[in-house]
C-alpha positions in Angstrom: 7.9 16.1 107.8 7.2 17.1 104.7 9.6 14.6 102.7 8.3 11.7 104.9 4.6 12.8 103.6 5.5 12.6 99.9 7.5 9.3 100.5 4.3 7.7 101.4 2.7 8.8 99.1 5.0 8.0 96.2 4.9 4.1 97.9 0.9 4.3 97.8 1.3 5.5 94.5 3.8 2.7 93.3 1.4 -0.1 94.9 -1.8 1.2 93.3 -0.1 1.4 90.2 1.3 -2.3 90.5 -2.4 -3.3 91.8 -3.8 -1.8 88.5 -0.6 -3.4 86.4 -1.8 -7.1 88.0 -5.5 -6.6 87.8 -5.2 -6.4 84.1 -2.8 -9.0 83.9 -5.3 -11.0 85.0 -8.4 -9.5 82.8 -6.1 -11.0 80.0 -5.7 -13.9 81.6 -8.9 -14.6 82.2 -10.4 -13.3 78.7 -8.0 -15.6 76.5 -9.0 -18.8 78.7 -12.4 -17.9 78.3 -12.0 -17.5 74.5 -9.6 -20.8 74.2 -12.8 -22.3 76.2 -15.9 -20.9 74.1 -16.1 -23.9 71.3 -16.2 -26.2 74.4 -18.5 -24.1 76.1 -20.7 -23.4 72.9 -21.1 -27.2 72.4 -23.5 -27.9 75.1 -22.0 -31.3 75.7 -22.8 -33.2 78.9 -19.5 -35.2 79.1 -19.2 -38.4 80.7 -20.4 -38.1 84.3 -22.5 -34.7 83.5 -25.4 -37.3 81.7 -26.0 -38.9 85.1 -25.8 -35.4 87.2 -27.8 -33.6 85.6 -30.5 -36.3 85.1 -30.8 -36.7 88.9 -28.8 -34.0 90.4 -26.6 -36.7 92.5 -23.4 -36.0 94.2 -21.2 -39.3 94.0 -17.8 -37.7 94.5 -18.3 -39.2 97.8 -17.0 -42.9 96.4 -13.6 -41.2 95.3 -13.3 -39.3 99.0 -13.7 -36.0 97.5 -15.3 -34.4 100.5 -14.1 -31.2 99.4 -16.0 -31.2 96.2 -19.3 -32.1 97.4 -19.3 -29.3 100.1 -18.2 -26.4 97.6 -20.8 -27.8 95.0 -24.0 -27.4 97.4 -22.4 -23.7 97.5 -21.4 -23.3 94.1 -25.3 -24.8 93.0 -27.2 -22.9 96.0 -28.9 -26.3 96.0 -28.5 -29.8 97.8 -29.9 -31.0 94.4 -27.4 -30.1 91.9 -29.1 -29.1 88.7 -27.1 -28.2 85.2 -26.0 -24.1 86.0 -23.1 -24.1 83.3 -21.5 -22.8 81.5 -21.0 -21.0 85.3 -18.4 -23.9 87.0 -16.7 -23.4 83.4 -16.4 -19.8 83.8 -15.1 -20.3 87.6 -12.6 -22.3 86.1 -11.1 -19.5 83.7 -10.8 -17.2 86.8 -8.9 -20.4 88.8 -6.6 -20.6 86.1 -6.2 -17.1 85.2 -5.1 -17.0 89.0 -3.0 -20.1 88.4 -1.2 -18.3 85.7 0.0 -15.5 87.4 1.3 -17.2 90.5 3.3 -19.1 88.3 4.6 -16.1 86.3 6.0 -14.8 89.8 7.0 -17.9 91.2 9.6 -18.9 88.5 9.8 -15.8 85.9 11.7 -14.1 88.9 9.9 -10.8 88.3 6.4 -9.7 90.0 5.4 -8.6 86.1 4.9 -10.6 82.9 6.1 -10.0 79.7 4.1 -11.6 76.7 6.4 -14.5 76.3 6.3 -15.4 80.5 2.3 -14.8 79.9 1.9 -16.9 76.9 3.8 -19.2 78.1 1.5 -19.4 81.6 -1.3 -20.2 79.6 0.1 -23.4 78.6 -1.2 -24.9 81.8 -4.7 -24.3 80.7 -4.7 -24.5 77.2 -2.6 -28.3 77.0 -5.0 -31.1 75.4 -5.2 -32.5 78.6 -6.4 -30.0 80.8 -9.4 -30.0 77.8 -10.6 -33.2 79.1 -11.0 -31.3 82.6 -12.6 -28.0 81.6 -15.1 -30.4 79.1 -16.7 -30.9 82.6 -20.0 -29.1 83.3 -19.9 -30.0 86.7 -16.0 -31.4 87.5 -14.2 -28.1 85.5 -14.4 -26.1 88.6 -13.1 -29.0 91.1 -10.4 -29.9 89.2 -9.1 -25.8 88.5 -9.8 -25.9 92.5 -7.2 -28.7 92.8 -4.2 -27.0 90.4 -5.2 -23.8 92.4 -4.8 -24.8 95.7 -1.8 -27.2 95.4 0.5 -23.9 94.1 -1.4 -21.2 96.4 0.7 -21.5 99.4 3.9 -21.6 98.1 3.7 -18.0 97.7 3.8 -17.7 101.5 7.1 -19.6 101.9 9.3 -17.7 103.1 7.0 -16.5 105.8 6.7 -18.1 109.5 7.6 -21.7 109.7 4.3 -23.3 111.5 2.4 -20.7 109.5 3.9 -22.4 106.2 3.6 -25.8 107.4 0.4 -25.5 108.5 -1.1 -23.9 105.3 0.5 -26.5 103.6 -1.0 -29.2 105.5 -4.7 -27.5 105.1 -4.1 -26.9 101.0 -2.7 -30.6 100.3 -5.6 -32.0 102.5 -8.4 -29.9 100.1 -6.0 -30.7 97.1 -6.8 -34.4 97.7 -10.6 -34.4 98.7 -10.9 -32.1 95.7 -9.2 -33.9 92.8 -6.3 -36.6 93.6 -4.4 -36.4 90.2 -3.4 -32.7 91.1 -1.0 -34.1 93.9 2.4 -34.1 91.8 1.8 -30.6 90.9 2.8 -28.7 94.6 6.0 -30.9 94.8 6.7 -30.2 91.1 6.0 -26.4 91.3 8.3 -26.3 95.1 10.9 -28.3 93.3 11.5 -25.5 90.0 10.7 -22.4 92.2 13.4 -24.0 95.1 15.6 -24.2 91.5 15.6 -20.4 90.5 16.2 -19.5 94.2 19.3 -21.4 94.5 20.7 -20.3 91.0 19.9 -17.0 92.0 22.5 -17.4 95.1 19.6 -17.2 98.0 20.9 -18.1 101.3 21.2 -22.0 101.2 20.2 -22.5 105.1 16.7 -20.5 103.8 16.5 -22.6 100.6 16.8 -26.2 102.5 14.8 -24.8 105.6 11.9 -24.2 103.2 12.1 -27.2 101.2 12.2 -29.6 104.4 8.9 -27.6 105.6 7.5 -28.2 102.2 7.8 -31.6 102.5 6.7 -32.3 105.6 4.3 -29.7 105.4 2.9 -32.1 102.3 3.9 -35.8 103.5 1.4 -34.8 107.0 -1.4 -34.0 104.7 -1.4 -36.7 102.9 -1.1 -39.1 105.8 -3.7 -37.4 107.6 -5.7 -38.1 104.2 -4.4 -41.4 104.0 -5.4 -42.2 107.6 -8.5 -40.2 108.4 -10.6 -39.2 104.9 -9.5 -42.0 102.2 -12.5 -44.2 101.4 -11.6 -47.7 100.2 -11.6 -47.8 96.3 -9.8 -48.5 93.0 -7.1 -46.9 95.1 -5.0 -50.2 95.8 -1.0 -49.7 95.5 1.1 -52.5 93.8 2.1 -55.1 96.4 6.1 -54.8 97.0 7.1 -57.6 95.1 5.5 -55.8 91.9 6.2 -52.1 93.1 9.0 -51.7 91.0 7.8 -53.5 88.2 4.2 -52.2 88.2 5.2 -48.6 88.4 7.6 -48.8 85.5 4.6 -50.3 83.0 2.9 -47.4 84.2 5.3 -44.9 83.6 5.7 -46.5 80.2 2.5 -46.6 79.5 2.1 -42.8 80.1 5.1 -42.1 78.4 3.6 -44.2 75.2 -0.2 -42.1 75.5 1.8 -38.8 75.5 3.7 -39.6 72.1 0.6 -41.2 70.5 -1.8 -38.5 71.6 0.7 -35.6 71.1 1.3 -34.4 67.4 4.9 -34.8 66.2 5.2 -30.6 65.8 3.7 -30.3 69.5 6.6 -33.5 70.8 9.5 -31.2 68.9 8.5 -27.8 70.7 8.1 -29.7 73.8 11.2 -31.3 73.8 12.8 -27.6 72.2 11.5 -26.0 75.3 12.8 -28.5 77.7 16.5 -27.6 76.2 15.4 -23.9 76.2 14.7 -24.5 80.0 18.3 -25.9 80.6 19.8 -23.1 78.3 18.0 -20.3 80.5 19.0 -22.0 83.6 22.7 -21.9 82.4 22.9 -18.2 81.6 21.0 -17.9 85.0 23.8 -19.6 87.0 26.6 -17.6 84.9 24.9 -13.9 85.2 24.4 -14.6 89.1 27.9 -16.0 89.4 26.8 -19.9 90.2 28.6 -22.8 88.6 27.5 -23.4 85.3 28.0 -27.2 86.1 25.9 -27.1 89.1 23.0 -25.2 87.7 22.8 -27.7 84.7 23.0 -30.6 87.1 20.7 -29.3 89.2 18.3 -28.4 86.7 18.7 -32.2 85.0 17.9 -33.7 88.2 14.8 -31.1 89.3 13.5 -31.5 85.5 13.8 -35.7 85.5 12.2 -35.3 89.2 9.0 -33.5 87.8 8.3 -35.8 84.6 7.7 -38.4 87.3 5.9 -36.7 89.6 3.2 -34.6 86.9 1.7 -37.8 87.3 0.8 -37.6 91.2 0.2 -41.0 93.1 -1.4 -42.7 89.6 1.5 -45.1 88.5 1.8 -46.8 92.2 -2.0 -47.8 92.1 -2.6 -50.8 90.7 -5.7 -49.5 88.1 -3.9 -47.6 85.5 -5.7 -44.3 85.1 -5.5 -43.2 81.7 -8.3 -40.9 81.1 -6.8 -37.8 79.9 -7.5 -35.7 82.7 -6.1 -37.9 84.9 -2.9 -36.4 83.2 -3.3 -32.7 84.0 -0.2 -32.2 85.1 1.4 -32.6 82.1 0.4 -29.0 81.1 1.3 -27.6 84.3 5.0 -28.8 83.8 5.1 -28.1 80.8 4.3 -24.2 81.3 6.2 -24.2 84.1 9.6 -24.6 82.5 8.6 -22.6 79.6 8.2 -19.7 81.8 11.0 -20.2 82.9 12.7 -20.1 79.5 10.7 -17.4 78.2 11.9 -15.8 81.2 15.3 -15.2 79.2 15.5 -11.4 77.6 18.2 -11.9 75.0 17.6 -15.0 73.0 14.3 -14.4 70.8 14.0 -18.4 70.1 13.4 -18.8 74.3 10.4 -16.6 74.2 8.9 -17.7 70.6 9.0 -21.6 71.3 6.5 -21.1 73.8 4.5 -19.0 71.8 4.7 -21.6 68.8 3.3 -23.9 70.9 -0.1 -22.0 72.5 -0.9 -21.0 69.3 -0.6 -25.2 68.3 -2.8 -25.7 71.7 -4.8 -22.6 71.6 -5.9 -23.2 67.9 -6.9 -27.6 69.1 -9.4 -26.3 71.7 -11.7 -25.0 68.4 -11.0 -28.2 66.8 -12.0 -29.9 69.5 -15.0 -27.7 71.1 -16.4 -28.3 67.5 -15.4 -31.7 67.2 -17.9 -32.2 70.3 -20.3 -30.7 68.8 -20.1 -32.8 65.8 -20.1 -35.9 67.6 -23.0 -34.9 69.9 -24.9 -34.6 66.4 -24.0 -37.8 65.2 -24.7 -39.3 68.5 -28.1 -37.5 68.7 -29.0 -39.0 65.0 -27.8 -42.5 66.1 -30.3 -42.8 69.0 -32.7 -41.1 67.0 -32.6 -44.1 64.5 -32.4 -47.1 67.6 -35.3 -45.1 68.9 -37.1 -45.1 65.9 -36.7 -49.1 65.7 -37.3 -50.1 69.5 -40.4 -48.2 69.7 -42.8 -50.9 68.2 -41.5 -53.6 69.4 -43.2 -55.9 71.5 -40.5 -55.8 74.7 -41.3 -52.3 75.0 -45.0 -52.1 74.5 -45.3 -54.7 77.1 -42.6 -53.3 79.4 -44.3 -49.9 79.4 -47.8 -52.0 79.9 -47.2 -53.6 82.4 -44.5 -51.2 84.1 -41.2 -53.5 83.9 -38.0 -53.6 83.0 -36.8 -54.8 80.0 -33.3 -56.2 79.8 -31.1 -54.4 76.5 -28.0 -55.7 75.5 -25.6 -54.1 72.8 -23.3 -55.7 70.4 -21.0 -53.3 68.8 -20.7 -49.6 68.7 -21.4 -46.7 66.5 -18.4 -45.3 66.6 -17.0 -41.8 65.9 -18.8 -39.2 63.6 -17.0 -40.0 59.8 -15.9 -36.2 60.6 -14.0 -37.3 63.5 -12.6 -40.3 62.0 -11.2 -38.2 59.2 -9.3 -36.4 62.1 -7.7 -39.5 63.5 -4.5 -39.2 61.5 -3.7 -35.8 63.1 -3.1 -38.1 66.6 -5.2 -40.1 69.1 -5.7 -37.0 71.9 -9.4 -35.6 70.3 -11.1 -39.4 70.1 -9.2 -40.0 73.6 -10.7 -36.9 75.2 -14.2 -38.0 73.6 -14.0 -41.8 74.1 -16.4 -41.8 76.4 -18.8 -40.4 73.6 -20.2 -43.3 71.5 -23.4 -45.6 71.7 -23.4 -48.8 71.7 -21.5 -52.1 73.5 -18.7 -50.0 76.2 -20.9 -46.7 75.8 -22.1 -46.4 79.2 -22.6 -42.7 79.5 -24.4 -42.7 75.8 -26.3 -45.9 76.5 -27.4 -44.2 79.7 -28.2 -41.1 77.8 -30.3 -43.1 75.4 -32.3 -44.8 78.3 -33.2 -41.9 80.6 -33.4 -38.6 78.4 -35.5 -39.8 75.6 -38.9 -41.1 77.8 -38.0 -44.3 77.3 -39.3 -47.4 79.6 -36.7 -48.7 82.0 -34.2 -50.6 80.0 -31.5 -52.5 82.2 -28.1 -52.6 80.2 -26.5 -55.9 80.3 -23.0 -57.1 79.5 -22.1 -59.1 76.9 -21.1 -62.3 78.9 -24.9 -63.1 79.2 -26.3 -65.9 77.5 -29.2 -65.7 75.5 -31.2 -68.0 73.7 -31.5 -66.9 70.4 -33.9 -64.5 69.3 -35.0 -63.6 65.2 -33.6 -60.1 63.7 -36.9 -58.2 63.9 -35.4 -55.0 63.0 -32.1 -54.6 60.2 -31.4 -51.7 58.5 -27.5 -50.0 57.5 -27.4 -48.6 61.1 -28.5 -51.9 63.7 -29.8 -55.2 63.5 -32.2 -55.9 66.6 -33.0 -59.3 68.0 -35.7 -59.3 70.5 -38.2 -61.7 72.2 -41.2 -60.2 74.7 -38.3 -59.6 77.3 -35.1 -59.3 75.9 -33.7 -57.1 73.2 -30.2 -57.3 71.5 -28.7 -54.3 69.4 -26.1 -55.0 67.2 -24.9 -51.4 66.3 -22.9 -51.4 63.3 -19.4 -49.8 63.0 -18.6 -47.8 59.8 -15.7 -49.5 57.5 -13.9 -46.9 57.1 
């Protein structure tokens, strides 16, 4: 009786010991996303979308069938209205992807533990450039950490009941995609490379293919029940069949041509180092575990080509190329996931410092670029500050605000990038991709709305550039604009810096 007593309690002991191992796993986790995150956080910035949230507290996922999202936000916001409460949906985002981390670290490291180099190379998922462009959001961060969360959660239950499985998958790719679409290549990716370890490994291949057949059905049903039931009609058209094949290539290459441009050449050669490492690991996995050498590398070719098509989720078969950079999340995510997998290795020192190399090359960008946002909010902020200046006696506004109308704004050209960011254009086209959206003038919708509604302004309706005018004299022209303008109409010409 005695020895059954202390058995049980050596197990308790053993699991509160692992419980206290994992929980500050995660506390590091979650403290080096928060501190990757803090320039972007520290910049204030209402990016893109935020400008029109948090000037009238509106919804709108709605229009992109992200029924998910606007439920969880009236939670997350305590509010129907939702008002500005970050950096908060930015700090539920570190914990989402401090959680994200460590599921991957067990799924494909093989042990319930991570080293440094399996941990380091975790982070890689939140860290990448593109994932930036996600956690830049003061209202979307949270969503879109949601989305990578929930597509890898259930695979940790796959080897439990079948139904069970299937049906958990069904539920988690169903709030995947009324959550945030992009994030749909990741479960198949993540199923795929975790199916990949378990086969090298010499798991029971009856278990191996019963699990991968539930994963995909479990996944093609929720997507078809998305399809069919919650899918709103949008810029979500597919390329007709006689320009499938033909459309979806462009796409491909046109994703393939973003990463190299946006990507610095050291981060391309540690990328493309790590994808070797991956294959090398997977190797010396088959040969310790007494697999065919052969297979494994086949295998792993295949599961690796299979992945770089689907990081991109359902975006190259739809017919509006979707090129903002978090569209391209998944990048990251397949990216850390087979350098986990290498830095997974314990004998060769070059597996676990590649990965390494490369957070530090990632980790060190999001303080470039969290000050680089807060250098072009400056700029920005001094740009209107001078359009201001020059609109405010003219007679279009004095007799718009008299007389409570509209008056009709047009803008020719646009201020551009802060000269600081422009200096930073050599180093690659990722930071002035992530803040494109971030410029006044002719194509700066967010800015131009910015402009019109925060500063007290009278209601100015932005019109296209198509629209024909008669002409109007200059009645402003200084280094910064030229503005034409009649008792109606206004024209800024915003002038680009040379150089």
């Amino acid at each position: 009786m005695s020895k059954m007593i202390d058995s049980i309690m050596c197990r308790i002991r053993r699991s509160t010991d692992l419980q206290k191992e994992e929980l500050k796993e995660y506390v590091l986790l979650c403290t080096t996303y928060f501190i990757a995150f803090i320039s972007i956080i520290r910049a204030d910035y209402n990016y893109a979308d935020d400008i029109g949230r948090k000037f009238s507290g509106y919804h709108g996922w709605n229009d992109w069938s992200r029924w998910s999202t606007m439920i969880v936000s009236n939670f997350i916001h305590a509010d129907w209205y939702l008002s500005d409460i970050s950096p908060l949906p930015q700090l539920l985002s570190c914990l989402l992807m401090a959680s994200v981390s460590s599921m991957l670290i067990r799924l494909l490291s093989g042990r319930t533990r991570a080293t440094i180099s399996t941990g380091i190379a975790s982070l890689l998922c939140g860290v990448c450039p593109y994932f930036l462009g996600c956690i830049s959001y003061k209202y979307d961060s949270v969503y879109m950490a949601l989305a990578i969360w929930i597509s890898i959660f259930p695979i940790l239950y796959r080897k439990k009941c079948i139904w069970k499985y299937m049906l958990l998958v069904i539920a988690c790719t169903l709030i995947m995609s009324t959550t945030y679409q992009p994030a749909a290549g990741i479960f198949p990716m993540i199923v795929a490379l975790t199916l990949l370890q378990e086969l090298i490994k010499g798991e029971d291949r009856k278990i191996i293919l019963k699990e991968m057949a539930t994963s995909v059905l479990g996944y093609i049903l929720g997507m078809v029940i998305y399809k069919a039931f919650l899918l709103k009609s949008g810029d979500t058209a597919i390329f007709h069949s006689n320009q499938f094949v033909n459309g979806v290539r462009e796409n491909y290459r046109q994703y393939l041509k973003l990463i190299s441009g946006d990507f610095r050449k050291g981060w391309l050669i540690l990328i493309f180092l790590i994808a070797l490492a991956f294959l090398w690991r997977e190797t010396r996995y088959a040969s310790e575990n007494g697999y065919p050498v052969w297979k494994a590398l086949l295998f792993a070719v295949i599961i690796m080509t299979f992945c770089s098509l689907v990081m991109f989720g359902v975006n190259p078969m739809l017919v509006r190329f979707a090129d903002d950079t978090r569209c391209m999340l998944g990048v990251g995510i397949f990216i850390a996931a087979i350098a986990i997998v290498a830095a997974s290795e314990n004998k060769i020192m070059i597996l676990k410092l590649l990965p390494i190399l490369l957070f530090w090359c990632w980790f060190t960008f999001s303080f470039t670029y969290g000050n680089a946002m807060a250098e072009q909010k400056r700029y920005n902020e001094f740009r209107m500050q001078v359009v201001i200046d020059d609109l405010k006696d003219l007679n279009a506004i004095k007799s718009a605000e008299q007389n409570n109308k509209e008056v009709q704004v047009m803008f020719i050209g646009n201020a551009g990038f802060s000269p600081v960011l422009r200096n930073m254009q050599k180093r690659g086209n990722i930071l002035t991709r992530l803040l494109r959206d971030a410029t006044l003038g002719e194509n700066g919708s967010w800015q131009d709305r910015y402009l019109f509604n925060y500063y007290d302004l009278p209601d100015c309706i932005e019109v296209t550039h198509n629209v024909k005018w008669a002409e109007m004299p200059a009645v402003k022209d200084n280094v910064y604009q030229t503005i034409f303008s009649d008792n109606e109409h206004i024209i800024i010409d915003v002038h680009t810096a040379n150089r």
